[in-house]
C-alpha positions as CSV (number, residue, x, y, z in Angstrom):
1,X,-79.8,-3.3,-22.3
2,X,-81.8,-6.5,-22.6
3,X,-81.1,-8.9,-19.1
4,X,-79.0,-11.6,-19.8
5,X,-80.4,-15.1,-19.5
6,X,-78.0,-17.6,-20.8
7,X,-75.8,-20.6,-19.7
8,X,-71.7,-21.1,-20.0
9,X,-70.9,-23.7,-22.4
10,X,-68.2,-25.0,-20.1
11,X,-65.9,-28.2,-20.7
12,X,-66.4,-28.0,-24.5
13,X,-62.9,-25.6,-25.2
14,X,-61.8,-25.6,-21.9
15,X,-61.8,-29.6,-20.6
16,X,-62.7,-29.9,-16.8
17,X,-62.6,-33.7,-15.7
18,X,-65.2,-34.0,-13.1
19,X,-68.0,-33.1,-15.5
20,X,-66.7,-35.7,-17.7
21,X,-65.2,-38.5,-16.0
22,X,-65.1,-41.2,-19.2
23,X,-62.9,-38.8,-21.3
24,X,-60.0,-38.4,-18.5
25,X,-60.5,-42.4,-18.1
26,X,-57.4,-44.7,-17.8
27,X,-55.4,-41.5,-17.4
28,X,-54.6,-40.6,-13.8
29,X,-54.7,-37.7,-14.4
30,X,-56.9,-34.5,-12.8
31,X,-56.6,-31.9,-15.3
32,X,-56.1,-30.9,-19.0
33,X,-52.3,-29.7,-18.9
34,X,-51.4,-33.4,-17.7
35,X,-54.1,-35.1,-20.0
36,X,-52.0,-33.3,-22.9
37,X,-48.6,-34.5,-21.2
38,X,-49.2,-37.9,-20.9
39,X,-51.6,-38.9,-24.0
40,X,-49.8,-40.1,-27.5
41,X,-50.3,-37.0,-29.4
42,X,-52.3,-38.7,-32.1
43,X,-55.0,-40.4,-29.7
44,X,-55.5,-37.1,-28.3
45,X,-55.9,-35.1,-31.3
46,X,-58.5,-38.0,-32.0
47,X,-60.5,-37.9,-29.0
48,X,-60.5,-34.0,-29.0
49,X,-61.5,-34.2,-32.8
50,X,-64.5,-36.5,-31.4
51,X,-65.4,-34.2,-28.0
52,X,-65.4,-31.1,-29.9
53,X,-67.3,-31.9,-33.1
54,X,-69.9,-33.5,-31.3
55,X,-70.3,-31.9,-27.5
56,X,-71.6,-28.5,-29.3
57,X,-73.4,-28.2,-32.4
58,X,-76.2,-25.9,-34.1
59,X,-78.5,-28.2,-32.5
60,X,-77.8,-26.8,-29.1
61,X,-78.0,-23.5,-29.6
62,X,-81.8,-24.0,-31.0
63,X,-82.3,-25.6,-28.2
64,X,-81.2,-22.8,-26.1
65,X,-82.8,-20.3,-27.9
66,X,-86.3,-22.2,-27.6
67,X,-85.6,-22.4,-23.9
68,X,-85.1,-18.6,-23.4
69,X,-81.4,-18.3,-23.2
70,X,-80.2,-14.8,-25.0
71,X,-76.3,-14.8,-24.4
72,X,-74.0,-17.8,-24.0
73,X,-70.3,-17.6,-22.1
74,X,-68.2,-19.6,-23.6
75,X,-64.7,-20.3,-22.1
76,X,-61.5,-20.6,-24.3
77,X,-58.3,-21.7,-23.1
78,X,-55.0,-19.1,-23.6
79,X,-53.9,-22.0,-26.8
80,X,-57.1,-21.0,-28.5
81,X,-55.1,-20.2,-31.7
82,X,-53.1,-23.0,-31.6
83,X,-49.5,-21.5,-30.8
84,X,-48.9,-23.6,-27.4
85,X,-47.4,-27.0,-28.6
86,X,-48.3,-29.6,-27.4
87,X,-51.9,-28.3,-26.8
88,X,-54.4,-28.3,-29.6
89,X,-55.8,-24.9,-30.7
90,X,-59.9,-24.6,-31.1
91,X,-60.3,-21.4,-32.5
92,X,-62.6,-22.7,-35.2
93,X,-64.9,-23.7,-32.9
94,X,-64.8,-20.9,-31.7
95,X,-65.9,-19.6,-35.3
96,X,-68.7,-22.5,-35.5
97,X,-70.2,-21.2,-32.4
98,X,-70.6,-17.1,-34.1
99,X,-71.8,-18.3,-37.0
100,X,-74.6,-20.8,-34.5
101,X,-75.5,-18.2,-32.6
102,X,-76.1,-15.3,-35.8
103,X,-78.4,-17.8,-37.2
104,X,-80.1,-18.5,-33.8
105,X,-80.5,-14.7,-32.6
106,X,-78.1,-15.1,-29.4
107,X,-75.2,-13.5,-28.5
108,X,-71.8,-14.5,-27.3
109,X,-69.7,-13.4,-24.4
110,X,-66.0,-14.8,-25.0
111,X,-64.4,-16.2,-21.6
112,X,-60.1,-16.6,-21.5
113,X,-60.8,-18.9,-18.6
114,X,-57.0,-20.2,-18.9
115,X,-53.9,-19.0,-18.6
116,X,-50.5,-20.0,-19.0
117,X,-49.5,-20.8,-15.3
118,X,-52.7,-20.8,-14.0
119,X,-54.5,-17.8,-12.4
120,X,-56.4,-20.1,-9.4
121,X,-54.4,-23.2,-9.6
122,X,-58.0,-25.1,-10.0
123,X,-58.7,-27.6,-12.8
124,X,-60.8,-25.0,-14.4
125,X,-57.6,-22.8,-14.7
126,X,-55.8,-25.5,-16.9
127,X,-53.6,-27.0,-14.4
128,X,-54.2,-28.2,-10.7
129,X,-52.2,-26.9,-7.9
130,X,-50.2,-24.1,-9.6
131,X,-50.8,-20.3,-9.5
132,X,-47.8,-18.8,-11.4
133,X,-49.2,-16.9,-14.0
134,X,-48.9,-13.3,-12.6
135,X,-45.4,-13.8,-11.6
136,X,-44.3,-13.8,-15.7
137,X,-44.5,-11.4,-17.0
138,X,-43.9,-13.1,-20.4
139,X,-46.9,-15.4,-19.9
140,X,-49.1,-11.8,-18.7
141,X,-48.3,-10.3,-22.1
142,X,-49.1,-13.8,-24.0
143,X,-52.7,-12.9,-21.8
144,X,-52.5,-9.7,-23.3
145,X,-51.7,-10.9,-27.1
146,X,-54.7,-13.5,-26.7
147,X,-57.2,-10.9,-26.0
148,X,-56.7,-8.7,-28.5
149,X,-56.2,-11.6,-31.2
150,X,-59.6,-12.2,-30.1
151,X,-61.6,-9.0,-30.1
152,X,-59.7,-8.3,-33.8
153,X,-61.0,-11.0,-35.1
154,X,-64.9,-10.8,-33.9
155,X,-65.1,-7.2,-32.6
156,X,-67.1,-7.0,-35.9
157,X,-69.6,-9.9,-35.5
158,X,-73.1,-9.2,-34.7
159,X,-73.4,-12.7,-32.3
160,X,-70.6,-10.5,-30.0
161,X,-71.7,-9.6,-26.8
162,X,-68.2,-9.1,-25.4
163,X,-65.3,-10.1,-24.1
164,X,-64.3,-11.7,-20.4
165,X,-61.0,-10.6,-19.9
166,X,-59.8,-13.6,-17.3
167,X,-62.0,-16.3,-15.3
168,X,-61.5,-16.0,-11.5
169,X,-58.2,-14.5,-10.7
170,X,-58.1,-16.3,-7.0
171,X,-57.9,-14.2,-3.7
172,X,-55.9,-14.4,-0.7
173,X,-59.0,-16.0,1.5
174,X,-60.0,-18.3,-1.7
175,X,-56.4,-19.6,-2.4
176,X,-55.7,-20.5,1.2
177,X,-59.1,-22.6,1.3
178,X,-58.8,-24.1,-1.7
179,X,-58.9,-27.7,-1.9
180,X,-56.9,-28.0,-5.0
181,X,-54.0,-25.6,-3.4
182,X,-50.9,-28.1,-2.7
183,X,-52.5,-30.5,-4.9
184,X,-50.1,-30.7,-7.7
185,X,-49.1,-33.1,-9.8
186,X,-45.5,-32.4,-9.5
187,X,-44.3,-30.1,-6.4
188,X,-41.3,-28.3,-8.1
189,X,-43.7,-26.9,-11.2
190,X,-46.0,-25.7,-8.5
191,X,-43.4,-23.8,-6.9
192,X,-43.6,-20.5,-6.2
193,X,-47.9,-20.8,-6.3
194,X,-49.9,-18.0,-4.6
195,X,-52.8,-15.9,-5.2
196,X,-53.5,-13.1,-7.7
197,X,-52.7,-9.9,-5.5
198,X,-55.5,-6.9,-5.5
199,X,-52.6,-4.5,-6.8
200,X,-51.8,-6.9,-9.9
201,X,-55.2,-7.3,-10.7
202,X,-56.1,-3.7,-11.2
203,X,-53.2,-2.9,-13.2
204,X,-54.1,-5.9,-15.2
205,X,-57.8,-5.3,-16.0
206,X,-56.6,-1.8,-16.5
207,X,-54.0,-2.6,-19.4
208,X,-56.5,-5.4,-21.1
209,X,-59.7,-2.6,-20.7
210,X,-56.8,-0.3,-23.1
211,X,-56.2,-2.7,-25.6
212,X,-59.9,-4.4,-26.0
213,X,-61.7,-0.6,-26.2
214,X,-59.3,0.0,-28.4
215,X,-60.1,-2.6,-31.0
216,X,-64.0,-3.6,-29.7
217,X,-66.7,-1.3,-31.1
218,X,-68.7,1.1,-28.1
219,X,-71.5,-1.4,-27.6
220,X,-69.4,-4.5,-27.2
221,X,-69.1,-5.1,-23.2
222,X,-65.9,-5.4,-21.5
223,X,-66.4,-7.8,-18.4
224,X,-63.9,-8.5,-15.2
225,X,-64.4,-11.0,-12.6
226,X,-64.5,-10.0,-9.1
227,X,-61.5,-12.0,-8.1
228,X,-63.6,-13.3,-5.4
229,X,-63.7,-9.9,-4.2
230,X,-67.0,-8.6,-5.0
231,X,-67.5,-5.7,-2.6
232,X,-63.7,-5.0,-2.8
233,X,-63.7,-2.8,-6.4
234,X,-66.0,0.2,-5.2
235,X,-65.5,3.3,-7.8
236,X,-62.3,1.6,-9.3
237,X,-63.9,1.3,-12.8
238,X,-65.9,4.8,-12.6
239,X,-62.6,6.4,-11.9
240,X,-60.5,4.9,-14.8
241,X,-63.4,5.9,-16.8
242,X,-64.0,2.9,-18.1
243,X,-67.1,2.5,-20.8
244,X,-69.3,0.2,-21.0
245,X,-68.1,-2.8,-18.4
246,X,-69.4,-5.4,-16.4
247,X,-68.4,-7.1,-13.7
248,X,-69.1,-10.9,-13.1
249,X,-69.6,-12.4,-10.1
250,X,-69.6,-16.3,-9.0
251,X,-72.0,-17.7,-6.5
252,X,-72.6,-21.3,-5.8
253,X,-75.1,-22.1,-2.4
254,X,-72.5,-25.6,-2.5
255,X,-69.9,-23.8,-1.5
256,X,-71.9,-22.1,1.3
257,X,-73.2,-25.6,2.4
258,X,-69.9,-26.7,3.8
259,X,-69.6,-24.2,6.1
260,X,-73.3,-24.1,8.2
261,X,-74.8,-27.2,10.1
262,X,-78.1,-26.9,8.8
263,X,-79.1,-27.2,4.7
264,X,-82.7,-25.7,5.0
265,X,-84.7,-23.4,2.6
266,X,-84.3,-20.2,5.3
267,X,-80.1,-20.9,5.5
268,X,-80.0,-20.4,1.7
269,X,-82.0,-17.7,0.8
270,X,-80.1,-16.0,3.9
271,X,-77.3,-17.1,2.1
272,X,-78.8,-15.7,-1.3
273,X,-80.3,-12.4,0.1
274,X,-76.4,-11.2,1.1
275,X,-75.1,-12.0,-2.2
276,X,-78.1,-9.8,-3.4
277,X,-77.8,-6.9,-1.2
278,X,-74.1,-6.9,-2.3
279,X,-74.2,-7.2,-5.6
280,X,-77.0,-3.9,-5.3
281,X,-74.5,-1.9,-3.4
282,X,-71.5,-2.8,-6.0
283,X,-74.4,-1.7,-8.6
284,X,-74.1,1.6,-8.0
285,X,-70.6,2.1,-9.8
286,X,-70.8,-0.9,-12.0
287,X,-73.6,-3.3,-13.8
288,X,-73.3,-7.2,-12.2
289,X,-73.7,-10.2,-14.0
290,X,-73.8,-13.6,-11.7
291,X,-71.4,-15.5,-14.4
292,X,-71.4,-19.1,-12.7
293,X,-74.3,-20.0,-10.2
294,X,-76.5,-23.4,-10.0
295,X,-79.2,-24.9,-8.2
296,X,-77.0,-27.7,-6.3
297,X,-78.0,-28.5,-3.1
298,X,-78.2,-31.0,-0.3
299,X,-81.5,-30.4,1.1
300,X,-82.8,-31.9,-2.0
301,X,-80.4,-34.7,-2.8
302,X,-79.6,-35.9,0.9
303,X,-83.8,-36.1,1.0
304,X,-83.6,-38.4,-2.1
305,X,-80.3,-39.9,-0.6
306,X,-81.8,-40.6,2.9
307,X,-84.9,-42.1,1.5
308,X,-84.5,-43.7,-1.1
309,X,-86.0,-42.3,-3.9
310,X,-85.0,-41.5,-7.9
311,X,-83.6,-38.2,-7.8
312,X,-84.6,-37.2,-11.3
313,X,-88.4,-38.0,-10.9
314,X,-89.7,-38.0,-7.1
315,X,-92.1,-35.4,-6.8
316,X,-90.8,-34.1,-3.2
317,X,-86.9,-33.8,-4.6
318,X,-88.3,-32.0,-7.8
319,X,-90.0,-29.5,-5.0
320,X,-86.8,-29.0,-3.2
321,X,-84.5,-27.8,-6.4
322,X,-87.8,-25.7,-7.6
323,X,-87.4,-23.7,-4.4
324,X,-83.9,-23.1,-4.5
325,X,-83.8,-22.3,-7.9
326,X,-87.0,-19.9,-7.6
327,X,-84.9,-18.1,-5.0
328,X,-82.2,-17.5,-7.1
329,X,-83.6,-16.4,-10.1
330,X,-85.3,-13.9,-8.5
331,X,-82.6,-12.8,-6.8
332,X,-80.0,-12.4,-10.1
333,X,-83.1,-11.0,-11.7
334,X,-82.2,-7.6,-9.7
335,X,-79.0,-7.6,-11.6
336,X,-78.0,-7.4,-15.2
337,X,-78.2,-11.1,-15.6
338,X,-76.9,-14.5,-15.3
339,X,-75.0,-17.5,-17.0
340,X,-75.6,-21.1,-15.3
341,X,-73.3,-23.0,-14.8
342,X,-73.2,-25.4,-17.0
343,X,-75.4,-26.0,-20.1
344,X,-74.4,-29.9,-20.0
345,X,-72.1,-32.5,-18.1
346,X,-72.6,-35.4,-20.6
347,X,-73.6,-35.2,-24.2
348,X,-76.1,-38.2,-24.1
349,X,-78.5,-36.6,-21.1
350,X,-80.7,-40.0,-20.8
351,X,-77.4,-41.8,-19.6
352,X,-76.7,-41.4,-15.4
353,X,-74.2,-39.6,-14.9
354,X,-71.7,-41.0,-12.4
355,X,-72.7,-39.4,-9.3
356,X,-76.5,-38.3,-8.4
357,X,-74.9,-34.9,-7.3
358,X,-74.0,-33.5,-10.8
359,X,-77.5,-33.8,-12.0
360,X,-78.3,-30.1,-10.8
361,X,-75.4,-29.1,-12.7
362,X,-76.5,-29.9,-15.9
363,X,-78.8,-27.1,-17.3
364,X,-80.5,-29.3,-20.1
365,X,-81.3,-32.2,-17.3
366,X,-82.9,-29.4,-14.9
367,X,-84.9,-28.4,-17.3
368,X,-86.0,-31.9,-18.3
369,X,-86.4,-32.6,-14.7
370,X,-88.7,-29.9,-14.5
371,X,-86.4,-28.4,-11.7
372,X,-86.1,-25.6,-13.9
373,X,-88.6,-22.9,-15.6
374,X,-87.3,-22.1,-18.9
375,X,-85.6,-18.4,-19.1
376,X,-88.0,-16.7,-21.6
């Protein structure tokens, strides 16, 4: 199988307000569940109208294509079909994208990166500060039902690649660390919160492998996130002789940054290299894909923040993210492949975004920055 070099076209189904501030402004709010709660119904179908015709069109995927990018992730919320009043369904966006990506030769790996509940209790997970969803097990079967709506109704399509069964089930470790855990918007609804437990997950991934092989054709892939447990599946899939599966993995060198004094080139391809030599040991039962990784860092925006200088054009700062991202990509190389995350923050990429940080988060801008090589 060809390595997969793509990006996640995040916040385009799935909303998440820090990668687009002006949408979620005036609200108060921090997340999509709430956006939908408190927005007249009609100005919101408006807006969403706007953000989703424009944020992704064919253009983008030519784009991508030019720039190297095979496979694209693209996360769907669990109202995808438009049967969770009040929230508006996309799923023909969803169609807009198949028919983009047939006509650009690039493949499409579906993501259910909400569900009802929450699985993380993040904003990415629909709603901040509560993880219910494995406690109902109404709302697991609703996961169930979405999943195999959705490999019926492309399982067919060339421009499939597969199917992501759920985005980042949260540990035990993760949830407790979390820095949108207790954060809820209101305290009773976020009763009864916790993480996904090990034992859950497996019978989950278990049931949804049954039901998408079932329906999905041999060469569509079946992929499961780690759970934030990378090294923690060993021969679980080999021994429910599962076919054809991937696993995806999440790593982000911010989320290292926090916890060691010193943000220099050696710290983060030590950081890098463990991830590596994991990922090459879990290899052994089961193909990785790094899902989610970017080049954000501080040793090259506190450089440009401590003196002074444009982050998008000083030669030194562009030096800086070239290293780190050199030592990643050669890195996930050794695996099946990778998604960054994300293609885009803000549609119009010659406007600033609202903080200097989010630059490196913005595929399109890295590689207009020349921070990134193209993926060919």
């Amino acid at each position: 199988m060809e390595k997969i070099r793509g990006t996640n076209l995040g916040n385009w189904l799935v909303l998440e307000k820090w990668m687009n501030e002006p949408f979620f402004a005036g609200t108060g709010v921090e997340d999509e569940t709430w956006l939908v709660r408190r927005t007249d119904p009609e100005t919101l179908a408006a807006k969403m109208k706007e953000h989703r015709d424009t944020y992704v069109t064919e253009e983008d995927f030519r784009f991508l294509k030019a720039h190297g990018v095979n496979v694209v992730r693209i996360p769907v919320p669990y109202f995808v079909f438009g049967d969770r009043a009040p929230f508006i369904g996309c799923i023909e966006y969803l169609d807009k994208a198949f028919t983009w990506a047939q006509n650009n030769g690039i493949t499409i790996l579906i993501d259910l990166h909400t569900v009802p509940g929450s699985q993380n209790g993040y904003d990415n997970g629909g709603i901040t500060g509560v993880c219910k969803w494995c406690k109902d097990p109404k709302e697991v079967e609703f996961a169930y039902s979405v999943l195999e709506r959705l490999a019926k109704r492309y399982a067919d399509h060339p421009a499939l690649f597969g199917i992501e069964v759920l985005n980042e089930p949260i540990s035990w470790i993760v949830y407790r660390t979390a820095p949108s855990t207790g954060k809820a918007e209101d305290k009773e609804e976020a009763k009864g919160s916790g993480y996904v437990p090990m034992g859950f997950l497996k019978a989950f991934y278990t049931e949804a492998y049954r039901i998408l092989r079932a329906i999905l054709p041999e060469d569509k892939v079946i992929v499961f996130h780690d759970g934030f447990r990378l090294t923690s599946w060993n021969k679980f899939f080999d021994e429910a002789g599962m076919k054809n599966v991937m696993l995806d993995t999440h790593i982000y060198i911010f989320a290292m940054e926090s916890f060691v004094p010193f943000h220099t080139p050696w710290v983060y391809q030590r950081y890098i290299d463990i991830n590596r030599m994991q990922i090459a040991s879990v290899e052994k039962h089961i193909p990785v894909i790094v899902g989610e990784w970017c080049i954000s860092n501080q040793y090259a925006t506190n450089y440009a923040k401590k003196n002074g200088v444009p982050l998008r054009t000083d030669p030194e700062v562009a030096k800086r993210f070239r290293e780190i991202a050199d030592m990643q990509l050669k890195a996930w190389s050794d695996c099946a492949g990778f998604f960054y995350w994300n293609y885009q923050l803000w549609r119009d990429r010659k406007a600033p975004l609202d903080d200097m940080w989010k630059e490196s988060w913005d595929l399109a801008r890295c590689w207009e920055n020349g921070w990134l090589p193209d993926f060919n």
